[in-house]
BALUM-386416 format. One record per residue: residue number from 0; x, y, z of N, C-alpha, C in turn. Coordinates in Angstrom, 1 decimal. Atoms other than C-alpha are relative to their C-alpha. Last residue first. Layout:
<pts>
+-----+--------+--------+--------+--------+--------+--------+--------+--------+--------+
!   n !    npx !    npy !    npz !   capx !   capy !   capz !    cpx !    cpy !    cpz !
+-----+--------+--------+--------+--------+--------+--------+--------+--------+--------+
! NUM !      X !      Y !      Z !      X !      Y !      Z !      X !      Y !      Z !
...
+-----+--------+--------+--------+--------+--------+--------+--------+--------+--------+
</pts>
This chain:
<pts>
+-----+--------+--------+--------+--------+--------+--------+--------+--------+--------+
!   n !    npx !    npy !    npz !   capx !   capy !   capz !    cpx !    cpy !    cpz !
+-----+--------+--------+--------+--------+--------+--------+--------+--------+--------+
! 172 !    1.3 !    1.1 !    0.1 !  -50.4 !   -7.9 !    2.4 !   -0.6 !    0.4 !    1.6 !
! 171 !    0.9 !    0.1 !    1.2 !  -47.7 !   -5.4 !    1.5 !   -1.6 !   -0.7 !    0.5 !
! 170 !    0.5 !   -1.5 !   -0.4 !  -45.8 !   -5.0 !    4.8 !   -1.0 !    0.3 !   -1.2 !
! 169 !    0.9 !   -0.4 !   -0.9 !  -45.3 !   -8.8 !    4.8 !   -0.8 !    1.7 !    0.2 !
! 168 !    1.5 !    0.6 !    0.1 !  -45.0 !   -9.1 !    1.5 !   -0.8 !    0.4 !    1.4 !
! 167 !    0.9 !   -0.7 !    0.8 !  -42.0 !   -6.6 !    1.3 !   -1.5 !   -0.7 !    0.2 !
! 166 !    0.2 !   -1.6 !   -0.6 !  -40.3 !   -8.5 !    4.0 !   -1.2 !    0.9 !   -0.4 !
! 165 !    1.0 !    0.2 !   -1.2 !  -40.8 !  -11.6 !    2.0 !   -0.3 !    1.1 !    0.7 !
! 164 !    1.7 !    0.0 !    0.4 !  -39.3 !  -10.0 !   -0.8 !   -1.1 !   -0.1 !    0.6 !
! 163 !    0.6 !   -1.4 !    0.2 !  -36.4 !   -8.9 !    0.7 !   -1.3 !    0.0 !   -0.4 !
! 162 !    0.8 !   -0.6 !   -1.4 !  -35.9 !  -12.4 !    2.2 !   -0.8 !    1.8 !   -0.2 !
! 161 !    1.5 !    1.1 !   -1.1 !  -36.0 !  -13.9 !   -0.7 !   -0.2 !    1.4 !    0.8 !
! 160 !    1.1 !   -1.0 !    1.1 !  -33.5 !  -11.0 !   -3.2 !   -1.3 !   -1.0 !    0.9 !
! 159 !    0.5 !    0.6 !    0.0 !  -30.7 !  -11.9 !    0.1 !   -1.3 !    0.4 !   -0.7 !
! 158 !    1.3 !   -0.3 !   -0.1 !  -27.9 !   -9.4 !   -0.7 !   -1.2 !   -1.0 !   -0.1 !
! 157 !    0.8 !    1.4 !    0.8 !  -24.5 !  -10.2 !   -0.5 !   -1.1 !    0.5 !    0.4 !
! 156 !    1.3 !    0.6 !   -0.9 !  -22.1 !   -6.9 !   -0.2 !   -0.8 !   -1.1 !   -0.7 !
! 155 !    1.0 !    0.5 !    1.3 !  -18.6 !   -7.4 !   -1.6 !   -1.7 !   -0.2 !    0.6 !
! 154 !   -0.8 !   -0.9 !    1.3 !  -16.3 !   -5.6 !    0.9 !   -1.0 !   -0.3 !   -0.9 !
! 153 !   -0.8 !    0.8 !    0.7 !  -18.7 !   -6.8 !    3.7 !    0.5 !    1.0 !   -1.3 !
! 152 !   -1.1 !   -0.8 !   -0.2 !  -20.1 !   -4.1 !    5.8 !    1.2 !   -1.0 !   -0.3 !
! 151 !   -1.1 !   -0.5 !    1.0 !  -23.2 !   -3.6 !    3.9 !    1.7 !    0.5 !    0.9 !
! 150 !   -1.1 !   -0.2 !   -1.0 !  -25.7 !   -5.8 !    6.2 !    1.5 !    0.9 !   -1.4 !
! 149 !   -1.1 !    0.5 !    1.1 !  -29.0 !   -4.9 !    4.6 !    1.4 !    0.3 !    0.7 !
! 148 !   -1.3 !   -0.4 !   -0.5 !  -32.3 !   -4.1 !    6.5 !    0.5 !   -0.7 !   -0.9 !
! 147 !   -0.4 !    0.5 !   -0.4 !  -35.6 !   -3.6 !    4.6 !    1.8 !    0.0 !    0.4 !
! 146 !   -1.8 !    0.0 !   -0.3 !  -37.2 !   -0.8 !    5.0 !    1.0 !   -1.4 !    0.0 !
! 145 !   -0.8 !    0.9 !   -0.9 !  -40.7 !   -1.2 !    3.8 !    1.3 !    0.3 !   -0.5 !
! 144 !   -1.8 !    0.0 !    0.2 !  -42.8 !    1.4 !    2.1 !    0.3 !   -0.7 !    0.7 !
! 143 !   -0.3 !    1.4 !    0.1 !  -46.6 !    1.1 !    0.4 !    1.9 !    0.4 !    0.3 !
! 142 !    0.4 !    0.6 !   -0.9 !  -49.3 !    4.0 !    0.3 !    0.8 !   -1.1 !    0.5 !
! 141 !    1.4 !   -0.3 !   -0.4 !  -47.9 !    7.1 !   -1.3 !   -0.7 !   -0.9 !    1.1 !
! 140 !    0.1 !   -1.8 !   -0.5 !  -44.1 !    7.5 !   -2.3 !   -1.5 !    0.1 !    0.3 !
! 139 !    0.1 !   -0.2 !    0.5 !  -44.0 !    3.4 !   -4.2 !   -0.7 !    2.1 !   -0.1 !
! 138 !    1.5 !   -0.7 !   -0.4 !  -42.0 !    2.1 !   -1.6 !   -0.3 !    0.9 !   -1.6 !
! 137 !    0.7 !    0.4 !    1.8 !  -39.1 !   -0.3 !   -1.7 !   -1.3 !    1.2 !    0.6 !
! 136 !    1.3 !   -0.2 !   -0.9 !  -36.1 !    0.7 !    1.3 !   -0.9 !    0.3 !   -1.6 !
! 135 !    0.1 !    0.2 !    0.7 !  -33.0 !   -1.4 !    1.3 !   -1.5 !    0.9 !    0.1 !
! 134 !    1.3 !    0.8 !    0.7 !  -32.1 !   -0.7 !    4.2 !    0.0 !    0.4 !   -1.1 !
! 133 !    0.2 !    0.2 !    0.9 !  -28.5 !    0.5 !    6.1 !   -1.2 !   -0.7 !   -0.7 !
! 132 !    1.4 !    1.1 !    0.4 !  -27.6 !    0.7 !    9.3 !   -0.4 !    0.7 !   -1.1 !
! 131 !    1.4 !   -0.5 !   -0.5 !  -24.2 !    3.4 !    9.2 !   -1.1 !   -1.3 !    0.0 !
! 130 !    0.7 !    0.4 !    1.0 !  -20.4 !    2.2 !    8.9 !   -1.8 !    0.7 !    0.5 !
! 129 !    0.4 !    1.6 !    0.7 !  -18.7 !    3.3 !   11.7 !   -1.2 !    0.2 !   -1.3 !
! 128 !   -1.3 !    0.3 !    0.1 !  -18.8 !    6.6 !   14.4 !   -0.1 !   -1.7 !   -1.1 !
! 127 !   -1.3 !   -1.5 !    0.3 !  -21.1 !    9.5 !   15.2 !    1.6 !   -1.2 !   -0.9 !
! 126 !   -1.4 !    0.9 !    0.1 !  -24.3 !    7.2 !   16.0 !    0.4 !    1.2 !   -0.8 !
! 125 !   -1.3 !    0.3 !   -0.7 !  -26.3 !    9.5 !   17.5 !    0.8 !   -0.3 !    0.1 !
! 124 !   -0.7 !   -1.1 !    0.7 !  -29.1 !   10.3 !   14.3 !    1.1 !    0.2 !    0.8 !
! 123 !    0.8 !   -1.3 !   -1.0 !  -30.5 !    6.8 !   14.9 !    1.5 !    1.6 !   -0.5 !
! 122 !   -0.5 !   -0.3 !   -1.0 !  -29.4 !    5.2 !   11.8 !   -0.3 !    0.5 !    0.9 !
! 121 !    1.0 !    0.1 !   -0.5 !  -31.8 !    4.2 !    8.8 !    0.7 !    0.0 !    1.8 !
! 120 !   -0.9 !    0.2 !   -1.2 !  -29.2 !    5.1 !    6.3 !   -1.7 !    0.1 !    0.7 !
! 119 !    0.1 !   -1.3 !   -0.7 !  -31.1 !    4.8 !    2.9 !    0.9 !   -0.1 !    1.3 !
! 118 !   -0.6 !    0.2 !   -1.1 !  -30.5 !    2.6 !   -0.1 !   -0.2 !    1.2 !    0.6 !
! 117 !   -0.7 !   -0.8 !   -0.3 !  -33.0 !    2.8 !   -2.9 !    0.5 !    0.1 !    1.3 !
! 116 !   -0.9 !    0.7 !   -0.6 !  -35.8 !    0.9 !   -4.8 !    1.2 !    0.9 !    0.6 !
! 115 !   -1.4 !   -1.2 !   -0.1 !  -39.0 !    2.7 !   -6.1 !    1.1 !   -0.9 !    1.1 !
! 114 !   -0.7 !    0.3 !   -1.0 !  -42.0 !    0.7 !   -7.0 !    1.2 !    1.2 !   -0.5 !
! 113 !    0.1 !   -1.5 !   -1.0 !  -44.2 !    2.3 !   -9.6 !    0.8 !   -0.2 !    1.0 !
! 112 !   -0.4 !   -1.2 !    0.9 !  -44.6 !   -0.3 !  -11.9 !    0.7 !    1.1 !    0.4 !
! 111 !   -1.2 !    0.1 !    0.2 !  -44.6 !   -3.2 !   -9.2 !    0.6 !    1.1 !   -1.1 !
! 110 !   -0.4 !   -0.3 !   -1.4 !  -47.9 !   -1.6 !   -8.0 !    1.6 !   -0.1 !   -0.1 !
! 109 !   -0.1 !   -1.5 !   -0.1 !  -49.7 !   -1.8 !  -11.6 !    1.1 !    0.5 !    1.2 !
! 108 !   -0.8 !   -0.7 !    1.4 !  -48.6 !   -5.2 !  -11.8 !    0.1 !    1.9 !    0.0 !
! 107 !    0.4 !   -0.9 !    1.0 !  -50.3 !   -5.9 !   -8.7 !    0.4 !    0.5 !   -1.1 !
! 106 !    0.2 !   -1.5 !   -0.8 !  -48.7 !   -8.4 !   -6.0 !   -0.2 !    0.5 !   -1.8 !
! 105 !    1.2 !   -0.6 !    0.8 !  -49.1 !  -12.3 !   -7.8 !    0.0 !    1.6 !    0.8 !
! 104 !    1.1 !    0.2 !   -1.0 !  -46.2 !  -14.2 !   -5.6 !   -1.6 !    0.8 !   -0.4 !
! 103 !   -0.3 !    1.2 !   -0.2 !  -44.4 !  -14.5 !   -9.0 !   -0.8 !   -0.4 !    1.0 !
! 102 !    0.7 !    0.6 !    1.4 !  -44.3 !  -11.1 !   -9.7 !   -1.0 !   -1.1 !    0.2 !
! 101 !    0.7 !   -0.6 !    0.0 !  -42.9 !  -10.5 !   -6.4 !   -1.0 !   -0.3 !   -1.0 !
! 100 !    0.7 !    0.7 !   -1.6 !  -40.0 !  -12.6 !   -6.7 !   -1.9 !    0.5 !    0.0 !
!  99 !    0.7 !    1.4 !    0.9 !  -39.4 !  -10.9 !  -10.7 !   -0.7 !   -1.1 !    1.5 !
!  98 !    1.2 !    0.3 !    1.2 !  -39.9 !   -7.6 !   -9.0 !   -0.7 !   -1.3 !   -0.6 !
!  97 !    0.8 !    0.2 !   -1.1 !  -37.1 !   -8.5 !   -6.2 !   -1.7 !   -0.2 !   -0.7 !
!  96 !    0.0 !    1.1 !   -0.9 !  -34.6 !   -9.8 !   -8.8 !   -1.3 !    0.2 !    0.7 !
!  95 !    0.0 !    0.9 !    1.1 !  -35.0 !   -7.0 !  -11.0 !   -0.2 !   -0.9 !    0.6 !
!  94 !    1.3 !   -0.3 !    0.4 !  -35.1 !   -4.3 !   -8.3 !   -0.7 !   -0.9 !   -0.9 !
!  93 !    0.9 !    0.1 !   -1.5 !  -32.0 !   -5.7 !   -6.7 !   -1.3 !   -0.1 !   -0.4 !
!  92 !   -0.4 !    1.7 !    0.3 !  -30.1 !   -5.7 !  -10.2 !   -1.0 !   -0.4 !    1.0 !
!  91 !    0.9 !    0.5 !    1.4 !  -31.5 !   -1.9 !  -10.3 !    0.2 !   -1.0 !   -0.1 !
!  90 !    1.5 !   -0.2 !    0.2 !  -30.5 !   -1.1 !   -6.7 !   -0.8 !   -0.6 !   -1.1 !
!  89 !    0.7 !    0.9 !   -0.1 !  -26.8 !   -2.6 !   -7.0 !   -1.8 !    0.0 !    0.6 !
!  88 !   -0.4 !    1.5 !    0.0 !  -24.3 !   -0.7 !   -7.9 !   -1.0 !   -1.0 !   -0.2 !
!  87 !   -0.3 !   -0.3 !    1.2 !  -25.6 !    3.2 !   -8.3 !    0.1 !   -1.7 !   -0.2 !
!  86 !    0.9 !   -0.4 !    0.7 !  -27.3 !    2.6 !   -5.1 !    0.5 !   -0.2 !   -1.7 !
!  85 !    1.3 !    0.9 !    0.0 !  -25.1 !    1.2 !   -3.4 !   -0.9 !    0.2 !   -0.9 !
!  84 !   -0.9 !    1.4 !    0.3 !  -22.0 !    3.4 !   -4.7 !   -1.2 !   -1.3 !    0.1 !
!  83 !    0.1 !   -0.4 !    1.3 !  -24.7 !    6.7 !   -3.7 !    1.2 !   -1.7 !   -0.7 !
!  82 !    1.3 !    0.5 !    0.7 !  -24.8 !    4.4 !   -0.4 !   -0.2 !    0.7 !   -1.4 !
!  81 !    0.3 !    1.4 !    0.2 !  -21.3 !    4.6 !    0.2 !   -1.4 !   -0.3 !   -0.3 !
!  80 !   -0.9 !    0.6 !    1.4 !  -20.3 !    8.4 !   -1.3 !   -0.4 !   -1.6 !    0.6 !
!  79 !    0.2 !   -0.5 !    1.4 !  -23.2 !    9.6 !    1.0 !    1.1 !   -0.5 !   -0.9 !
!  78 !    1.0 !    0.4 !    0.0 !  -21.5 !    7.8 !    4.1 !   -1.3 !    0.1 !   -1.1 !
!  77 !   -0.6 !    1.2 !    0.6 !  -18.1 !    8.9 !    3.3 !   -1.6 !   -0.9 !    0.4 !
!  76 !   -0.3 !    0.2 !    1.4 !  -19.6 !   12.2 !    3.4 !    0.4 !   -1.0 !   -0.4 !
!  75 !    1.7 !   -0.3 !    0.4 !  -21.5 !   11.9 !    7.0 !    0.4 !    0.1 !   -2.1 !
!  74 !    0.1 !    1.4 !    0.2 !  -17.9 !   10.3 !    8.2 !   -1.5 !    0.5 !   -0.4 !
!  73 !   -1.0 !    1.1 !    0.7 !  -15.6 !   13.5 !    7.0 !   -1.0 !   -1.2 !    0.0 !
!  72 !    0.2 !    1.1 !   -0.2 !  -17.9 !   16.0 !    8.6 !    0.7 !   -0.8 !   -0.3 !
!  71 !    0.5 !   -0.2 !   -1.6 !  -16.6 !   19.3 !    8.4 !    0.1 !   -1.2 !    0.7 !
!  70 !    1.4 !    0.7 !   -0.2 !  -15.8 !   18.3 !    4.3 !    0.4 !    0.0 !    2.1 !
!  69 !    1.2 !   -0.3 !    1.1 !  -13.4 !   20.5 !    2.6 !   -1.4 !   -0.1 !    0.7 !
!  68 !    0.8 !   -1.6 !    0.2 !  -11.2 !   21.7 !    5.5 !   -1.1 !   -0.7 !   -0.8 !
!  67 !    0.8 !    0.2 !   -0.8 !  -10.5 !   17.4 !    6.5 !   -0.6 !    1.4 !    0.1 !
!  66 !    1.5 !    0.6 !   -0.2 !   -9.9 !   16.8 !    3.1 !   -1.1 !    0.2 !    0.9 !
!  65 !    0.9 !   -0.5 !    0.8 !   -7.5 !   19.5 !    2.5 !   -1.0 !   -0.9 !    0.2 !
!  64 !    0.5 !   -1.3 !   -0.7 !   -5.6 !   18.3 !    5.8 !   -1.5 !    1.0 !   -1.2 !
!  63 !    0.5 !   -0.1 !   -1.1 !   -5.5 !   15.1 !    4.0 !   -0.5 !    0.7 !    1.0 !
!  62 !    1.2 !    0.5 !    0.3 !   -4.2 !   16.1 !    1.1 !   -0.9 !   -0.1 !    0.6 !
!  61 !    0.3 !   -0.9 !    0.6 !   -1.1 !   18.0 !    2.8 !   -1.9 !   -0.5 !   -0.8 !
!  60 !    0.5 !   -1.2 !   -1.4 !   -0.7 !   15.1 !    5.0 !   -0.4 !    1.1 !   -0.6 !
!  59 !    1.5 !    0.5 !   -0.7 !   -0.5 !   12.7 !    1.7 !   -0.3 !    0.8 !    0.9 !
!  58 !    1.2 !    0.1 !    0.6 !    1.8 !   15.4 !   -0.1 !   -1.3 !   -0.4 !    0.5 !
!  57 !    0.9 !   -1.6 !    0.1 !    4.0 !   16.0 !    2.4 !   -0.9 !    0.2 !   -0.7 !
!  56 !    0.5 !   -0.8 !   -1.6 !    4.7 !   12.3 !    3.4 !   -0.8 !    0.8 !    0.0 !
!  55 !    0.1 !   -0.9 !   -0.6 !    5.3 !   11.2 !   -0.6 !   -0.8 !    0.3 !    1.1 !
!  54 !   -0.9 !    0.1 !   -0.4 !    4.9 !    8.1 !   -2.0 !    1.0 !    1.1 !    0.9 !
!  53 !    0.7 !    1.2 !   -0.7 !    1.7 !    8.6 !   -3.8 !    0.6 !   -0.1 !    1.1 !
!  52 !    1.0 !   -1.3 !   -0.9 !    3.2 !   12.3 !   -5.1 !   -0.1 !   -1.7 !    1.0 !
!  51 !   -0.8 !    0.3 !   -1.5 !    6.2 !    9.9 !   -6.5 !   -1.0 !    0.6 !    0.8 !
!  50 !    0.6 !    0.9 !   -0.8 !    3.4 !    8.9 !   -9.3 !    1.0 !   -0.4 !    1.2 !
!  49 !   -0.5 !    1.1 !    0.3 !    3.9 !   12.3 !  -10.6 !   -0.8 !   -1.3 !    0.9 !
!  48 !   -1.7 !    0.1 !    0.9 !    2.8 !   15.8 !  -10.6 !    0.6 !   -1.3 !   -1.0 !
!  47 !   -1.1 !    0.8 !   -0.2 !   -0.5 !   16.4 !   -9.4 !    1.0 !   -0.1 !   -1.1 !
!  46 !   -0.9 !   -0.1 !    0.6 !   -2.9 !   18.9 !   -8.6 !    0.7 !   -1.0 !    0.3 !
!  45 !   -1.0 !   -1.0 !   -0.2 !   -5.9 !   17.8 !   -6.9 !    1.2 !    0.0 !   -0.8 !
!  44 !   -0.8 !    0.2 !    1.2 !   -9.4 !   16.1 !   -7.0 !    0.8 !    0.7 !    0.2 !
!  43 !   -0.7 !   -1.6 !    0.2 !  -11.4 !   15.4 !   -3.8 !    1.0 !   -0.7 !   -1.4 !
!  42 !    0.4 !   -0.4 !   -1.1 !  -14.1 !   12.4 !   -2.8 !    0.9 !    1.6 !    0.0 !
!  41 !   -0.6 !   -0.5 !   -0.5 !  -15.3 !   10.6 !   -6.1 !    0.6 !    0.9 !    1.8 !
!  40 !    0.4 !   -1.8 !    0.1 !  -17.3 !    7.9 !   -6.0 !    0.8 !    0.9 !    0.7 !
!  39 !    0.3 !   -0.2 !    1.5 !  -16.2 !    4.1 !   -6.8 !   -0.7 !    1.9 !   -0.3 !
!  38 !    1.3 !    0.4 !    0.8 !  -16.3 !    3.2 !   -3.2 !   -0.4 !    0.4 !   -1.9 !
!  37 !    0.4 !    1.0 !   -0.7 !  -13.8 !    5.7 !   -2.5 !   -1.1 !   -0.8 !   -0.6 !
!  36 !    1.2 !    0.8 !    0.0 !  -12.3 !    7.9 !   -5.2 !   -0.2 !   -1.0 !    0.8 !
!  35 !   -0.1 !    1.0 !   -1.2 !   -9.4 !   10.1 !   -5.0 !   -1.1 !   -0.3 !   -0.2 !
!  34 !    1.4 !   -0.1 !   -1.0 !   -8.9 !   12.3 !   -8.2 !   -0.4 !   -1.4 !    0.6 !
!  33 !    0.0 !    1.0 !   -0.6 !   -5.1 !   13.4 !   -9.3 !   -1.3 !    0.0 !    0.7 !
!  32 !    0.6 !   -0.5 !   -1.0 !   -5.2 !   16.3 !  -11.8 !    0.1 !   -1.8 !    0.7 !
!  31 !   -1.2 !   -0.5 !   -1.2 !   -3.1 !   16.9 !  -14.6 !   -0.7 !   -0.3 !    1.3 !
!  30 !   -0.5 !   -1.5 !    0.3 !   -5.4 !   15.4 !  -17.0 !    1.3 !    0.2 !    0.6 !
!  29 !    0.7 !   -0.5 !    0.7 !   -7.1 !   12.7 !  -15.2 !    0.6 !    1.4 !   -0.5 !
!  28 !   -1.2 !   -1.2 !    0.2 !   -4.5 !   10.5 !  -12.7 !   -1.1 !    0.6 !   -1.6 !
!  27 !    0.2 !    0.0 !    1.5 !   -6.9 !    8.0 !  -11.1 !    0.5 !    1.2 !    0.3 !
!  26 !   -0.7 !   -1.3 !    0.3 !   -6.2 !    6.7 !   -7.3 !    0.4 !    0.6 !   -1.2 !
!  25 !   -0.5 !   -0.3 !    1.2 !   -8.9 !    4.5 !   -5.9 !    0.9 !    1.4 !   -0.7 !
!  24 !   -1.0 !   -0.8 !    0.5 !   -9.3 !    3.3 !   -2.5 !    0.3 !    0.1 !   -1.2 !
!  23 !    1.2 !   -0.7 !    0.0 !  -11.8 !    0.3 !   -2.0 !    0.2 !    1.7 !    0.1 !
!  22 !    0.4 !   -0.1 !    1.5 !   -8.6 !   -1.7 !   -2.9 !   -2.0 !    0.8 !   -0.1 !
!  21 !   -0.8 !   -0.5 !    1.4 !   -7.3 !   -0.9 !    0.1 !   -0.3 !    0.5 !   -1.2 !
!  20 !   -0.6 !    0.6 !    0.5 !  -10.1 !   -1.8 !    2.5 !    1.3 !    0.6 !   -1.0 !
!  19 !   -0.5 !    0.3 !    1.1 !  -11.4 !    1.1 !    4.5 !    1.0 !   -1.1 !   -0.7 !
!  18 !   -1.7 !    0.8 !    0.8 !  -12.2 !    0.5 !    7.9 !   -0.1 !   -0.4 !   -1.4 !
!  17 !    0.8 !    0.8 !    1.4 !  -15.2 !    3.3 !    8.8 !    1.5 !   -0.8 !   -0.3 !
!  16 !    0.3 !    1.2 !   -0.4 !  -14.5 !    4.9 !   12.3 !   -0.8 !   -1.1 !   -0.8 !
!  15 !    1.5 !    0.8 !    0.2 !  -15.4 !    8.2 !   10.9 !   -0.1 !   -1.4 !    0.8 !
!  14 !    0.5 !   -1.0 !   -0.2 !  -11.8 !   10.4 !   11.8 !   -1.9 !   -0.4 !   -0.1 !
!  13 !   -0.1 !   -0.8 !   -1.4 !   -9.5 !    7.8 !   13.2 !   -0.9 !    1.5 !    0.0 !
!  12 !    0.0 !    0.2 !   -1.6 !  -10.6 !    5.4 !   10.6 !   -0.3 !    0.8 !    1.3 !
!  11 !    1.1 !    0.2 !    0.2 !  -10.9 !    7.2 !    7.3 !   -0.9 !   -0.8 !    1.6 !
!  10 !    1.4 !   -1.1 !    0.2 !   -8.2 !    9.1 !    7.7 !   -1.3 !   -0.4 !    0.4 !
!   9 !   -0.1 !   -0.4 !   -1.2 !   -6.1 !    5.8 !    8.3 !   -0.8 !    1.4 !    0.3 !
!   8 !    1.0 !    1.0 !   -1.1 !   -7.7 !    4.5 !    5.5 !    0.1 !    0.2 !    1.1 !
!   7 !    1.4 !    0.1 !    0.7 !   -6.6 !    7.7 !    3.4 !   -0.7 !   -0.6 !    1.1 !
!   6 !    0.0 !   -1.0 !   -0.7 !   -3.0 !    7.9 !    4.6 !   -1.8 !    0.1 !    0.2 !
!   5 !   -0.4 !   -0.7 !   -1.6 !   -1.9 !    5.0 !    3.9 !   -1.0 !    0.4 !    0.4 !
!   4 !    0.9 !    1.0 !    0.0 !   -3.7 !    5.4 !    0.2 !   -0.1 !   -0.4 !    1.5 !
!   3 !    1.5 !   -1.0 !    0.1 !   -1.6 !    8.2 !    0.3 !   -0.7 !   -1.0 !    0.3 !
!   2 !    0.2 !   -0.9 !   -0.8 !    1.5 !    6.3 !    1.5 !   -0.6 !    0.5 !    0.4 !
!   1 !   -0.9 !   -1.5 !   -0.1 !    1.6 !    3.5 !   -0.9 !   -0.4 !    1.0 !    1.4 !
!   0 !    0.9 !   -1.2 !    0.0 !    0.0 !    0.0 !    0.0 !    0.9 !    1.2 !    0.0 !
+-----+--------+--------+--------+--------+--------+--------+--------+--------+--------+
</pts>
C-alpha cells in the first residue's frame, strides 16, 4: 500500500470509524489532476505531478488536511459516497430480482410499476462513528414502504433477493 492510500484509511478510521479496504481506495490520474475515489465515487481532486506524489509524506498530509477543511464531517460524506455506490451498484439488479419474486407471488402489476428501490441510512441520528444501518427501502411514495435491512459491511455486499421479498410481502399484504 503507498503512503496516500496509507493515509486515506487511516483518515478514514480515526476520523469516521469506517475500515477502508485498500482496494476500496482509488487513485486516477485525469489530466493533470489526481482524483481520489472511494467506493467508486469521487471524494477530492488535486494537482498532481507524478506517481512519486503517492509516496510522498507532504503530499499525503497536505491532502489530507484538504480533506479534513473541505468536508466538516468526514464520516456523514463517506456515508453519501457509500450508499450513492449502493445505489448506483446494486439497486437496479435488486429491483429486477425482487420484482421478478414478487411477480411471481401475484402483487399488482400496476404496484410493481411504480416501485422505487433505494438505499437509505436508517441510523439513529447519534451514531457519530462506523459504517451506518442501512435498508433497502421499496416504496412506491404514497401508500406502500418497507425498509428492509441490509448488512453492507462486507467488501462485496451479499444481498438476500428472498428475504427482501418476504419483508415486502409482509408489509404489502
Amino acid at each position: 500500500m503507498n503512503i496516500l492510500t496509507e493515509k486515506l484509511v487511516e483518515l478514514a478510521e480515526d476520523e469516521a470509524g469506517i475500515k477502508l479496504q485498500e482496494k476500496e481506495v482509488e487513485l486516477l490520474v485525469e489530466d493533470s489532476d489526481l482524483v481520489i475515489k472511494i467506493w467508486g465515487e469521487e471524494l477530492i481532486a488535486t494537482e498532481f505531478i507524478d506517481e512519486g506524489d503517492y509516496e510522498d509524506a507532504d503530499f499525503a498530509n497536505e491532502l489530507v488536511d484538504a480533506i479534513k477543511e473541505e468536508y466538516y464531517d468526514f464520516r456523514e460524506r463517506l456515508i453519501e459516497m457509500k450508499l450513492a455506490s449502493l445505489n448506483l451498484n446494486y439497486s437496479d439488479f435488486l429491483k429486477e430480482k425482487v420484482i421478478d419474486l414478487l411477480t411471481k407471488a401475484k402483487v399488482d402489476a400496476n404496484l410493481l410499476a411504480i416501485l422505487d428501490f433505494e438505499f437509505i441510512d436508517v441510523s439513529s441520528k447519534d451514531k457519530d462513528l462506523g459504517l451506518p444501518n442501512v435498508a433497502l427501502r421499496i416504496t412506491d411514495f404514497e401508500k406502500v414502504e418497507c425498509n428492509c435491512a441490509v448488512d453492507i459491511s462486507k467488501l462485496n455486499p451479499v444481498f438476500d433477493e428472498k428475504k427482501i421479498a418476504d419483508e415486502f410481502l409482509k408489509k404489502y399484504r
